[in-house]
N, C-alpha and C positions, 0 to 999 in steps of 0.2 A: 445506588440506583437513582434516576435524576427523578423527579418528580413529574408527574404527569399534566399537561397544560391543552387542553384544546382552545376551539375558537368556533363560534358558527359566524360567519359574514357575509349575508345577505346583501344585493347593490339595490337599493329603493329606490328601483324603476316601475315598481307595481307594489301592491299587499302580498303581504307573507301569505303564500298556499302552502297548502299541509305537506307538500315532498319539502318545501321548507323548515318546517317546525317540525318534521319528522329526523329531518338533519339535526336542525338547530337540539331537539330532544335525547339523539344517539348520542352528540358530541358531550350533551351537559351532563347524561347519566353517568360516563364512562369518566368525565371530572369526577363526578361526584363518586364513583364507585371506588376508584384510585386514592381519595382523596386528594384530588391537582386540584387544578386551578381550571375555572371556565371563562373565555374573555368573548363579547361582545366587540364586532367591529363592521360597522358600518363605510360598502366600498361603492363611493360615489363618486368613483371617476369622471361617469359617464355624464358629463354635465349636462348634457342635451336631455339624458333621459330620467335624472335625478331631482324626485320633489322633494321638499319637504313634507306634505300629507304624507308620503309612504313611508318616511323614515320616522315619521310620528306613529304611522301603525302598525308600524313592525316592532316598533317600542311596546304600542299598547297590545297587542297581542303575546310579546312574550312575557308581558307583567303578568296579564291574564290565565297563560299557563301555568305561571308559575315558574319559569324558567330564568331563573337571577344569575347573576352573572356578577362574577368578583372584578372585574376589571372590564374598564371600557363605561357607555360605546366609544373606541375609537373612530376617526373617520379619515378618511383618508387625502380627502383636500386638504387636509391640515398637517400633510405631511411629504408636502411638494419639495421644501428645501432639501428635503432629506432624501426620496427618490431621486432629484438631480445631481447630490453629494456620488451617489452609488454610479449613478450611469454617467457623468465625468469622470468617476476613479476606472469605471470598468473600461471605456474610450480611451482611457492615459496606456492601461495596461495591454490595449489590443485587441477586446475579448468584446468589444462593440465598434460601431463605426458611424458615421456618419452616412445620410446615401440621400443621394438627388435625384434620382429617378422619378421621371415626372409619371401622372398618372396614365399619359398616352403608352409611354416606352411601358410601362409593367403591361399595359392591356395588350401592347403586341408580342410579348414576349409569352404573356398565358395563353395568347390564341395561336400561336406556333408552336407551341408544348403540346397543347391540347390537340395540334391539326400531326401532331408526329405521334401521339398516343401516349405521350409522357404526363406524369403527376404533375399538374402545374403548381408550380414554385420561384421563390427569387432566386434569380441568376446566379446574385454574384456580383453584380455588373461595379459598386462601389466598394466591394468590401477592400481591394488593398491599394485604390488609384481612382483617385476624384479629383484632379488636376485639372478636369476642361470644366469644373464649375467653383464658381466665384464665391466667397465663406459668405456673402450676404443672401445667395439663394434659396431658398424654402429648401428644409431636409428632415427627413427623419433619421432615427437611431435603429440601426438592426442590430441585433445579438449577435455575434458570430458564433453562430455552432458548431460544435466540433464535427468533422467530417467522416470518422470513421470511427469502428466503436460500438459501442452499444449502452444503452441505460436499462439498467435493471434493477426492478425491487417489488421485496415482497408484499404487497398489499393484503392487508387483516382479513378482506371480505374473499376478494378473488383470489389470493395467493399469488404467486412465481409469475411477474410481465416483464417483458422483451419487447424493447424499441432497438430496432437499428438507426442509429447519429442520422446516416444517409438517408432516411426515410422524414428526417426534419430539415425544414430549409434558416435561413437566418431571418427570424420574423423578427415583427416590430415592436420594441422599445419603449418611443418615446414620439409622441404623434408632430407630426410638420408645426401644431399649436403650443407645440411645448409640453403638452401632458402625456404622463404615464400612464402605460397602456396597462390591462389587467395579471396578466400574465407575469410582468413585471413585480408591482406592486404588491401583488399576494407572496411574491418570494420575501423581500425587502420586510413586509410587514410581520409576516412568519415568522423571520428570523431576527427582528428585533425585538417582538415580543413574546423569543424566548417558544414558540407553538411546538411542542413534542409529537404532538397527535393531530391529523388532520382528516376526518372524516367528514365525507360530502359524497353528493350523487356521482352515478358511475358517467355521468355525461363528461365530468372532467377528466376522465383516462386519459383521454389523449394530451390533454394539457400535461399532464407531469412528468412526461418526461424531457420537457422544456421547461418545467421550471424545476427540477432536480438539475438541469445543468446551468442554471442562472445558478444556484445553490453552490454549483462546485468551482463555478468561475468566483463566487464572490471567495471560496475560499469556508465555506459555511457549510455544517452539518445539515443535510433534512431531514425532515419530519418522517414517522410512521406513516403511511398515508392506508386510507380504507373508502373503498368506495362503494359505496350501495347501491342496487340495483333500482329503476324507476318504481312508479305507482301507477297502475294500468287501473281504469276506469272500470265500472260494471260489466262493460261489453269487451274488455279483453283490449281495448286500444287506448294512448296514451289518454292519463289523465288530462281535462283537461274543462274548459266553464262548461262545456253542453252537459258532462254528468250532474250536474249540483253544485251547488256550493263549494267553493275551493279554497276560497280566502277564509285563515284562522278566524275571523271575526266574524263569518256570516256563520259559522256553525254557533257563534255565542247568540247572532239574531235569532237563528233557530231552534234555540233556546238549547243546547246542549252544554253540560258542565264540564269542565275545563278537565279535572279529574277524569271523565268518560270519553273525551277526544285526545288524550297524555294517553290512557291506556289502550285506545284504538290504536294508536299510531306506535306505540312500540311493539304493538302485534303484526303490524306493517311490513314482515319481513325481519319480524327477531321473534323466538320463539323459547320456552323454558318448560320442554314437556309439553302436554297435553292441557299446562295451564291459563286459562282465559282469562281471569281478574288479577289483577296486579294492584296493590297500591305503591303509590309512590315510593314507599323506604325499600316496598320490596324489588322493584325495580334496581331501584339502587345498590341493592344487596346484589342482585343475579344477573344484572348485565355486564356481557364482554363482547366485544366485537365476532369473535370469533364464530357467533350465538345468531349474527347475523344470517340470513338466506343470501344466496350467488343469485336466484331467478326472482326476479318484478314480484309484485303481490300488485291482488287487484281491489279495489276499495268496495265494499259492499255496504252500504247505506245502512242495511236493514239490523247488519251489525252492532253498526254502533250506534241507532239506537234501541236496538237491546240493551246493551252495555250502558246508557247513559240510563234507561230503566233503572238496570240494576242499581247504578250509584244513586237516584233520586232517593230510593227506598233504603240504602245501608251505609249515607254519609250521614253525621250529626245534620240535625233539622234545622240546626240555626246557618250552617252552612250553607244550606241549599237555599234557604228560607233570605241569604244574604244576595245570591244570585238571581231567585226570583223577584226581588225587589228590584234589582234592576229592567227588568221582562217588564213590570205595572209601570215604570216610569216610562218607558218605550211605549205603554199606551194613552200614556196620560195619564196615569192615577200615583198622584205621590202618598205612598201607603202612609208615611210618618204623618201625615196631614190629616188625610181621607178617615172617616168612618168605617170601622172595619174591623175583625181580629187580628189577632197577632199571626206573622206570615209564618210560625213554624206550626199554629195551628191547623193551617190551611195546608201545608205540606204534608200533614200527620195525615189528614183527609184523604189528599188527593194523590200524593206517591203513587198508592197501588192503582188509580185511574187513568195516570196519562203516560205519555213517552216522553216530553219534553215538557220547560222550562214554560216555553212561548205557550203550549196549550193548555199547561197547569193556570198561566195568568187569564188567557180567555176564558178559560171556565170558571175561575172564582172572581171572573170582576164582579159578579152579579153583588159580591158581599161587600163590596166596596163602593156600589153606584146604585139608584133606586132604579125599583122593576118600574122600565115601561111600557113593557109589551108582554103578552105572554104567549106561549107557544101554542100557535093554532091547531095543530095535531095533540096536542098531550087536550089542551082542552076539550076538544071533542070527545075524548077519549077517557076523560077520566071527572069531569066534572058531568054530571046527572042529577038527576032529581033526588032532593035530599044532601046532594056537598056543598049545598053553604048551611043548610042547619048541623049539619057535621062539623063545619070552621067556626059555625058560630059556637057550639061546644066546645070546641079547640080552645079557642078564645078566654072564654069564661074558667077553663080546670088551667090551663098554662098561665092565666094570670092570677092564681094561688098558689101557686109553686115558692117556694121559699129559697130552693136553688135552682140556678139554672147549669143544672151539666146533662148532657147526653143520655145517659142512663135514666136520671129521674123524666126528664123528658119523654125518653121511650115508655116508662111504666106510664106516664101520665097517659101517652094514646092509644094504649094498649087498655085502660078503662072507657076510653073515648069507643075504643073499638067495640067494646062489648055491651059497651050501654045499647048501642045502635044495632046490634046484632049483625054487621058488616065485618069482614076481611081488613086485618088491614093498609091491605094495597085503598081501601075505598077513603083510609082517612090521613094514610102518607106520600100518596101522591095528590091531588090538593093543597095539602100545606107545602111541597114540592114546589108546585108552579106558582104557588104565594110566596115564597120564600125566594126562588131563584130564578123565577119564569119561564122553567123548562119542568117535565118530569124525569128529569137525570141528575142525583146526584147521589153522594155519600147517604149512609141511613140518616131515616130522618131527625134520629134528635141529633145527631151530629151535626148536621147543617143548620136547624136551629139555633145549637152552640155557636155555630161561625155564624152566623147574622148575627147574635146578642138579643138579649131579651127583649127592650122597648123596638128596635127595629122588628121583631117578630112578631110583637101585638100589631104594630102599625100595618105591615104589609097583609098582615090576615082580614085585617081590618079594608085594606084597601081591594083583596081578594074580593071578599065578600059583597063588596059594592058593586064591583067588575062582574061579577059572577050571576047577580040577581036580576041584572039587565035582560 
């Protein structure tokens, strides 16, 4: 049995969106399930439309996933001699041609196809006689397609498809510029590197069964091919930027963990039971194409961030805690530098407070940057007559403390509390909006914990001045 080999090959004319890494994640799991091989390959034919930023972010985004790749990125400009090797041997053998059809003659030839009711398509007009033009004329390469016949095969997703020869015309090759067209190149590159399995959106059906017969002109086995159905928006219509965020990288802006958008996306239209969380190995265990949906799936936001919830709170801390450090350098605060806890302390905190990444770092820069403001509602609301002689107790018992952890902290204003014959909402919210300038956070000797001792005396300290005004 040969060995299993996909490929995902994106053309970096844009950033990777998630119908992308959704591909890119089916092809890799099914390597990795198989134990094959998964190769990267980059098709940038399209010189007009081909940057480098894109081919740099579609890099960074499948590091980010996590989506590694044994072989590659190939790219495809660097493998011109070898597409011209293939369409001079295929021209030698008949099975392509040369064609001078300028661009007037094909526009009159579609608009009289078009004006008789017919599929508009090429003629014909050079395929076996190009005598009245001169070998120095501008020309392209058409395939010759076979004319009758049919191409059939069974694809993973949809099962049993049926092309009639006669329903495809002899498209183009090789552009009047010299370069190979796409259609082309993905056969060429498939089959030299070896591709067993070829899973991609169902938008390419149509393409393969013109590149299944490039396949058998060269004389070349093809691929398994499986194609999956799109990714329909909230509202039921293609995905597309009005829903959200679409490029793999703005959901890492939006602070979601790589882990919770891997497992949104294989739920995307693959399914194992009634179950929602997946980690990675198990992915890998349970996936098969077969496993896929035939109908779209439609992306619901609210999803996954549920899902990225759940992973904040059930991945190791120092994981998350590695991703959130990226989030505080997107604001400015480079934690290894900054005054501050340690960031899986802050995770321990806040996990069960936020949905995301980006709001866990708004919320805790407080412990990383001095209070300079405080929150005009909490203040009103919770500072009265009597809560600075409460902070100035604060003060005075929290700095005889011999530790500072959370617990002892608590018991400490839990006497504070009772001295003063007050609740102690009246003596931890206060130290709240001294501590982080809001009345919202973690209990309060937790949050204490995460500012650190001397920063806690200081800000009470500075409460209290604020407060006496």
């Amino acid at each position: 049995m040969e060995k299993v080999k996909t490929r995902f090959a994106p053309s970096p004319t844009g950033y990777l969106h998630v119908g992308g890494a959704r591909t890119a994640l089916f092809s890799w799991l099914y390597a990795r399930h198989c134990g094959g091989t998964f190769v990267l390959r980059i098709e940038d034919t399209d010189r007009e439309r081909s940057t480098q930023p894109a081919i740099d972010a579609i890099l960074e985004s499948m590091e980010w996933l996590n989506l590694s790749w044994d072989e590659g990125p190939y790219y495809q400009t660097k493998r011109f001699d070898r597409y011209k090797e293939v369409i001079d041997q295929l021209i030698k053998d008949g099975k392509a041609y040369k064609c001078y059809c300028s661009k007037e003659r094909l526009e009159e030839v579609r608009n009289d196809q078009m004006a008789k009711g017919l599929k508009p398509r090429y003629d014909g007009h050079c395929r076996d006689d190009h005598s009245e033009h001169s070998h120095d004329e501008p020309y392209v390469v058409r395939f010759r397609n076979p004319d009758s016949g049919t191409v059939e095969f069974d694809d993973m997703v949809k099962g049993k498809i049926t092309f009639q020869n006669s329903e495809l015309d002899d498209f183009i090759i090789q552009r009047s510029d010299g370069t190979p067209t796409y259609n082309f190149c993905v056969v060429v590159d498939d089959f030299d590197m070896g591709i067993t399995h070829v899973i991609r959106g169902d938008d390419h059906v149509n393409n393969t069964p013109r590149q299944i017969n490039i396949y058998r002109a060269m004389g070349a086995k093809e691929p398994v091919f499986g194609h999956v159905a799109m990714i329909l928006g909230d509202d039921g219509n293609k995905l597309s930027k009005r829903h959200g965020a679409v490029s793999v990288m703005q959901y890492r802006e939006d602070g979601y963990l790589p882990e919770a958008l891997l497992n949104y996306l294989v739920r995307l239209g693959w399914s194992h039971g009634d179950q929602e969380i997946f980690s990675v190995p198990e992915m890998i265990e349970l996936f098969t194409p077969e496993q896929i949906n035939k109908s779209a799936s439609s992306f619901n936001t609210k999803k996954l961030e549920w899902l990225n919830a759940q992973y904040m709170k059930s991945l190791p801390r120092d994981q998350v805690a590695a991703e959130l450090k990226w989030h505080f350098a997107r604001i400015g605060i480079d934690t290894d530098k900054a005054e501050g806890p340690c960031l899986e302390l802050v995770v321990k905190n806040y996990c069960e407070r936020t949905h995301t990444l980006k709001e866990m770092a708004e919320k805790t820069r407080c412990y990383f940057e001095d209070i300079n403001e405080y929150d005009a509602a909490g203040v009103k609301k919770w500072i009265k007559e009597g809560s600075v002689e409460i902070l100035k107790d604060c003060l005075t018992t929290l700095q005889g403390l011999e530790t500072w952890e959370a617990a002892v902290i608590d018991k400490a204003l839990e006497g504070v509390a009772e001295r003063h014959e007050v609740g102690m909402g009246k003596v931890g919210q206060p130290l709240r909006l001294a501590m982080t300038g809001t009345p919202t956070s973690p209990g309060i000797g937790d949050t204490m914990e995460l500012v650190g001792r001397e920063r806690a005396f200081k800000r009470i300290e500075d409460a209290i001045a604020a407060f006496s005004k």
